[in-house]
C-alpha positions in Angstrom: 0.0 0.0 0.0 1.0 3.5 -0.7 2.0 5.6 2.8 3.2 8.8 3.7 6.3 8.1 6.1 8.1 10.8 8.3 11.6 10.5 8.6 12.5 13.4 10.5 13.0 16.9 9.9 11.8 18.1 6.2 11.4 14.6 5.6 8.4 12.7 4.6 8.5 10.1 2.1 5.2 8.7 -0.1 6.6 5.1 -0.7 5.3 1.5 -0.9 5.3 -0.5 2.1 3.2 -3.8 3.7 -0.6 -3.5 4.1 -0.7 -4.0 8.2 -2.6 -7.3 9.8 -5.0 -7.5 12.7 -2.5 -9.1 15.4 -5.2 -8.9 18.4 -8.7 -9.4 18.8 -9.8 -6.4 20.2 -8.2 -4.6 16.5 -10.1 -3.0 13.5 -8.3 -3.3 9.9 -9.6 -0.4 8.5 -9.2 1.4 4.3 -8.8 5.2 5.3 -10.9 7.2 3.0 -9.9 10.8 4.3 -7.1 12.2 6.5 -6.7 15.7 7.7 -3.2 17.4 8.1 -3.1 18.7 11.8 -0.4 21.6 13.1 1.1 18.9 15.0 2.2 17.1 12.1 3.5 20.3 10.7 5.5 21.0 14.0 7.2 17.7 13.4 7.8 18.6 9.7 9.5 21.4 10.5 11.4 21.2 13.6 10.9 17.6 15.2 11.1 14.6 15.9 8.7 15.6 18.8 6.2 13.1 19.9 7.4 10.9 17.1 9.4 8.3 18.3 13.1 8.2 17.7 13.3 5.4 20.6 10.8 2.7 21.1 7.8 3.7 22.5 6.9 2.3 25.7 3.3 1.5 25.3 3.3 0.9 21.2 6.9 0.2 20.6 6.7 2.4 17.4 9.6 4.1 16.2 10.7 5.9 13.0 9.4 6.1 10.1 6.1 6.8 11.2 3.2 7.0 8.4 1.4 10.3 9.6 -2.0 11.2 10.1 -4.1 11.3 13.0 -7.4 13.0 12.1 -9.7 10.2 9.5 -12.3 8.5 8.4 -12.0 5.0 6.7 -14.5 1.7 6.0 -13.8 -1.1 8.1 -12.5 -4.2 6.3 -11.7 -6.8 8.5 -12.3 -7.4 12.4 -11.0 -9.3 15.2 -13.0 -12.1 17.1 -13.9 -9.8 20.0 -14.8 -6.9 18.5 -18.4 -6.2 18.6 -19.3 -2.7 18.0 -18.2 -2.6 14.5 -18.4 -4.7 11.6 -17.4 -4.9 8.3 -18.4 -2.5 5.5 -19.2 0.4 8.2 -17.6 4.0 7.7 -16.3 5.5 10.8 -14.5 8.3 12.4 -10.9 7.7 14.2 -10.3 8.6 17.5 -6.6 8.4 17.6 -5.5 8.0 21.0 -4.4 4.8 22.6 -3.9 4.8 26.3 -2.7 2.1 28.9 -6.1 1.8 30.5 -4.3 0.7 34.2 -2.6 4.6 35.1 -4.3 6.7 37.7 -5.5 9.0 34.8 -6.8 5.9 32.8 -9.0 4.5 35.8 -10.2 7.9 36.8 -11.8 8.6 33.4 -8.9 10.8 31.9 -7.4 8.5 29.6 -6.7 11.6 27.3 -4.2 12.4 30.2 -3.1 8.7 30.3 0.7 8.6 31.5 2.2 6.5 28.4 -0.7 8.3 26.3 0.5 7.7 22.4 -1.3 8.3 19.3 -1.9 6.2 15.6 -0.3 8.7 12.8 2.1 10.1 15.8 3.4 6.8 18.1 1.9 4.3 16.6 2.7 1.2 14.2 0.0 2.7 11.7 -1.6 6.3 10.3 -3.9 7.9 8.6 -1.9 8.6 5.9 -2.1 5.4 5.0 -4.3 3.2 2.0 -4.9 0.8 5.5 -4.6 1.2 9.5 -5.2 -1.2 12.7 -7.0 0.3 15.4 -8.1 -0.8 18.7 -12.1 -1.1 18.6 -12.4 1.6 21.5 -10.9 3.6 18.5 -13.6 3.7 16.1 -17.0 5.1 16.5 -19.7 4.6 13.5 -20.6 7.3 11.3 -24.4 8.1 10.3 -25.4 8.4 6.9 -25.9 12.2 7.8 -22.3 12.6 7.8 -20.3 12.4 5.1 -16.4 11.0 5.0 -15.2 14.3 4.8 -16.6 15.5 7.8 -15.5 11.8 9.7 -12.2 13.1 9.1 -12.8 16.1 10.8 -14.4 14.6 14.2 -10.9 15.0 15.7 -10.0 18.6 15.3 -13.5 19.4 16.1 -13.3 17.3 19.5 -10.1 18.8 20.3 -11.9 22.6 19.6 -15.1 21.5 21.7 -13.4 19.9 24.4 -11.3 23.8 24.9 -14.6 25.9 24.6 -16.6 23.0 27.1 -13.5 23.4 29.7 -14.5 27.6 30.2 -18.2 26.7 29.5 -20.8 29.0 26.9 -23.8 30.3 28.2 -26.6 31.4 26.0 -26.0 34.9 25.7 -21.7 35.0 26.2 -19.6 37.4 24.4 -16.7 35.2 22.8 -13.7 36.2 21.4 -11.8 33.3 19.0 -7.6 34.8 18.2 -6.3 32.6 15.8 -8.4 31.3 12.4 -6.8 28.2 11.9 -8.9 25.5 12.0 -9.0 24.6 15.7 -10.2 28.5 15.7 -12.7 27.8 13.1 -14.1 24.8 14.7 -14.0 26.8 18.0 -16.4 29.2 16.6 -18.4 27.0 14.9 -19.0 24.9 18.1 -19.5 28.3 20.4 -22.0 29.4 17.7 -24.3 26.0 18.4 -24.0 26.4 21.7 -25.9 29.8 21.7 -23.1 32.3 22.2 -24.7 35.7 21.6 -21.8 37.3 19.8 -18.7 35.3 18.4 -15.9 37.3 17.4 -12.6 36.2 15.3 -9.5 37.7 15.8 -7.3 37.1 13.0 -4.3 39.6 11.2 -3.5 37.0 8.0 -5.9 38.7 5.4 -6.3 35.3 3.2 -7.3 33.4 6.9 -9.3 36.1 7.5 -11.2 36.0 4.8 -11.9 32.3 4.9 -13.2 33.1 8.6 -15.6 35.1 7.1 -16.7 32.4 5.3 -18.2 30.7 8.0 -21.2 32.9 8.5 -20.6 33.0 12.4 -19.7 36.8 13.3 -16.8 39.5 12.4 -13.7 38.7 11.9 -11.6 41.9 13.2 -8.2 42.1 12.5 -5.5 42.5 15.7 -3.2 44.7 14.1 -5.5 47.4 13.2 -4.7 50.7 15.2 -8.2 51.5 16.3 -8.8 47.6 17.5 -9.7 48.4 20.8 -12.6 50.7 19.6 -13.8 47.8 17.2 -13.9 45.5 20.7 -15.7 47.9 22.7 -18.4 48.3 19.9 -18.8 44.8 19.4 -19.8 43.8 23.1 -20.9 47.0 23.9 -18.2 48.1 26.7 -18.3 45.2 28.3 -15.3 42.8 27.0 -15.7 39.3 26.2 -17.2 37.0 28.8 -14.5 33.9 27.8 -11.4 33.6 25.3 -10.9 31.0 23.3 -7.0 31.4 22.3 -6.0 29.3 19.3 -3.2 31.2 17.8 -0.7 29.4 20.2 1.0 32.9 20.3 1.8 35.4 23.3 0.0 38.2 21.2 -3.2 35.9 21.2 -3.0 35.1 24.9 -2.3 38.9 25.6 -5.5 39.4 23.7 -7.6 37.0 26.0 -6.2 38.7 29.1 -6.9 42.8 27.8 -10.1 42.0 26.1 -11.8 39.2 28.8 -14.5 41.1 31.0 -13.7 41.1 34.7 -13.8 37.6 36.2 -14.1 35.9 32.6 -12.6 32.8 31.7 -9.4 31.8 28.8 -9.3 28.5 27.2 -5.5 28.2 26.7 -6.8 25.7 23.2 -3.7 26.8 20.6 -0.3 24.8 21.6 2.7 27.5 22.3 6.2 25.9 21.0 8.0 28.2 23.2 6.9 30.4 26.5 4.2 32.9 26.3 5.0 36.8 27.8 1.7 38.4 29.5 0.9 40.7 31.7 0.2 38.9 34.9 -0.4 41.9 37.3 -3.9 42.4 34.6 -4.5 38.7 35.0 -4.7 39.0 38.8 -6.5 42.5 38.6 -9.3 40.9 36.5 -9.6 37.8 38.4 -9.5 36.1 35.7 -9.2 32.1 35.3 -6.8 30.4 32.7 -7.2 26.9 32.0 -5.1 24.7 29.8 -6.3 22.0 27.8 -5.0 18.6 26.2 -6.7 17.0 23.4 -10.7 15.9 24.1 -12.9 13.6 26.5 -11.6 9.9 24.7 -15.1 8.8 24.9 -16.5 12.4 23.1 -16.5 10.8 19.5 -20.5 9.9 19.6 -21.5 13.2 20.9 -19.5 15.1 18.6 -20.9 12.7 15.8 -24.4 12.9 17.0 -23.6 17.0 16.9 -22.6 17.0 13.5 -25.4 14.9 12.5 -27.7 17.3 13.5 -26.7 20.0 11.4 -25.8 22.0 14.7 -21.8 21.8 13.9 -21.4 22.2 10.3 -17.8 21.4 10.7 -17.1 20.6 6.9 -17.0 24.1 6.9 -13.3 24.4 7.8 -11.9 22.7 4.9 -10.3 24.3 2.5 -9.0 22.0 -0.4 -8.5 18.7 -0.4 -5.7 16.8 -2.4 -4.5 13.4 -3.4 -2.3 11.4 -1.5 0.9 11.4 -3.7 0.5 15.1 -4.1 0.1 15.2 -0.1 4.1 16.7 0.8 4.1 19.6 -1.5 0.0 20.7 -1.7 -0.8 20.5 1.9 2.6 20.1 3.8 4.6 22.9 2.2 1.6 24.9 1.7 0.2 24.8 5.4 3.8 25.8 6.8 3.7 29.1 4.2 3.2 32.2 7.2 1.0 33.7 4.1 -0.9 30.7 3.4 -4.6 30.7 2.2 -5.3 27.0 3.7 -7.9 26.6 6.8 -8.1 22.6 6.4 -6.3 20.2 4.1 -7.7 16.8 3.9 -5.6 14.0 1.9 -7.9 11.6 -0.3 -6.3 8.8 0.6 -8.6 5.4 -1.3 
């Protein structure tokens, strides 16, 4: 089967190799359909290995080359003797964590916080940037016909953008401010929006990512940089500041943001990844009372509610993606593409059978 392998830095390969077999029965053999290409693959294209595993890892024993891809949607082809809430010929959504189940975290119901936590497409013998992946059963949930492949390759982001607006809470009538319009800011706003947020607003200074915000029919999309930005924020929520932040940007400027622009005693969903340590003023942070919370992934068990979301018409999170591209073509259309700082791309998805 064709796969797209990381080496390392700069280095991903789209090369043959052996089609992976079931080895337990509690595993899935899956045909991936679509796959999605996350910023944490492009950290590790740029600057890693990170997560992926130069050394063994202690819970998968993967190590380098890893075929990529963490967010997709496949058909199942074959199953193992135990596994009973699948079968074969049904399309489903990966959820691409695989934790130890015995940890403190594990039993306690925070397996995305599981201590030897690894991930298929990251630490993992298998990827979704892959013709054909094994999974464990507890990693596959079952799509309905009201959602298409597409968007079963976009479960994952959109859990990991729910699970960072759920952890400050919406109420029906909250101010919200999104900085950053990638897609884990898109998804946000998408997902405050059908939770009844009165006002989502999009902070965003890259024109083309901007525009693409805009797009999305959810609220104004203001841009940071502009001189009389403060103004535009008071107008918008009327004097009062936002009621939470949901920063995405994974930058000190976007975090900043959250801190001058969140109302007295709101909340900041730390959501966007920082790849080095964030400056902000933490005199304002105590002045405000505000609360920061950090957040890691999504609920493991979150892929039928998200699914069931979708369904509904509630989360139209098909919305996010911006082109989609063959597998062969996946290094230099969506790899070199997403890394451009002037980039037009919200969501690349890889057609991958």
């Amino acid at each position: 089967m064709r796969a797209a392998r990381y080496y390392g830095k700069l280095d991903i390969r789209v090369e043959d190799i052996a089609v992976p077999q079931i080895g337990f029965d509690d595993e899935v053999l899956v045909q991936v359909m679509y796959c999605g290409v996350c910023g944490t693959d492009l950290h590790e294209y740029t600057v890693g290995p990170i997560v992926t595993c130069v050394h063994p890892h202690p819970l998968t024993g993967a190590t380098l080359p890893q075929t990529f891809g963490h967010e997709f949607s496949a058909r199942v082809v074959e199953i193992g003797k135990a596994v009973q809430d699948v079968k074969v010929g049904d399309r489903v959504s990966i959820m691409p964590a695989i934790v130890c189940g015995r940890c403190d975290e594990c039993r306690t119901g925070r397996g995305h916080l599981c201590r030897l936590f690894a991930c298929t497409g990251l630490s993992a013998e298998t990827g979704g940037l892959g013709e054909f992946a094994v999974l464990k059963e507890y990693q596959v949930a079952v799509l309905p016909d009201e959602v298409s492949d597409i968007a079963g390759a976009v479960i994952e982001p959109a859990a990991v953008a729910a699970y960072g607006v759920d952890r400050v809470g919406v109420s029906g009538g909250d101010f919200v401010l999104v900085t950053g319009a990638g897609p884990i800011g898109g998804l946000s706003a998408l997902y405050a929006n059908a939770l009844g947020a009165a006002q989502v607003i999009i902070s965003e200074p890259n024109p083309e990512r901007a525009e693409f915000a805009r797009k999305l029919g959810i609220g104004p999309v203001v841009n940071p940089r502009d001189e009389n930005f403060d103004d535009v924020i008071m107008e918008l929520t009327r004097g009062r500041g936002f009621d939470l932040t949901v920063e995405c940007s994974g930058t000190s400027q976007g975090l900043a943001a959250g801190i001058k622009y969140t109302r007295r005693s709101g909340r900041i969903a730390q959501t966007g990844l920082h790849t080095k340590p964030a400056e902000f003023d933490a005199m304002m942070l105590s002045e405000k009372d505000l609360s920061i919370v950090g957040n890691w992934c999504y609920k493991i068990t979150d892929w039928p509610r998200i699914i069931r979301l979708v369904a509904s018409g509630k989360y139209p999170i098909e919305k996010v993606v911006s082109s989609i591209v063959s597998l062969e073509d996946v290094v230099t259309q969506a790899f070199d593409v997403l890394i451009d700082p002037n980039g037009n791309q919200m969501k690349v998805l890889a057609k991958v059978s």
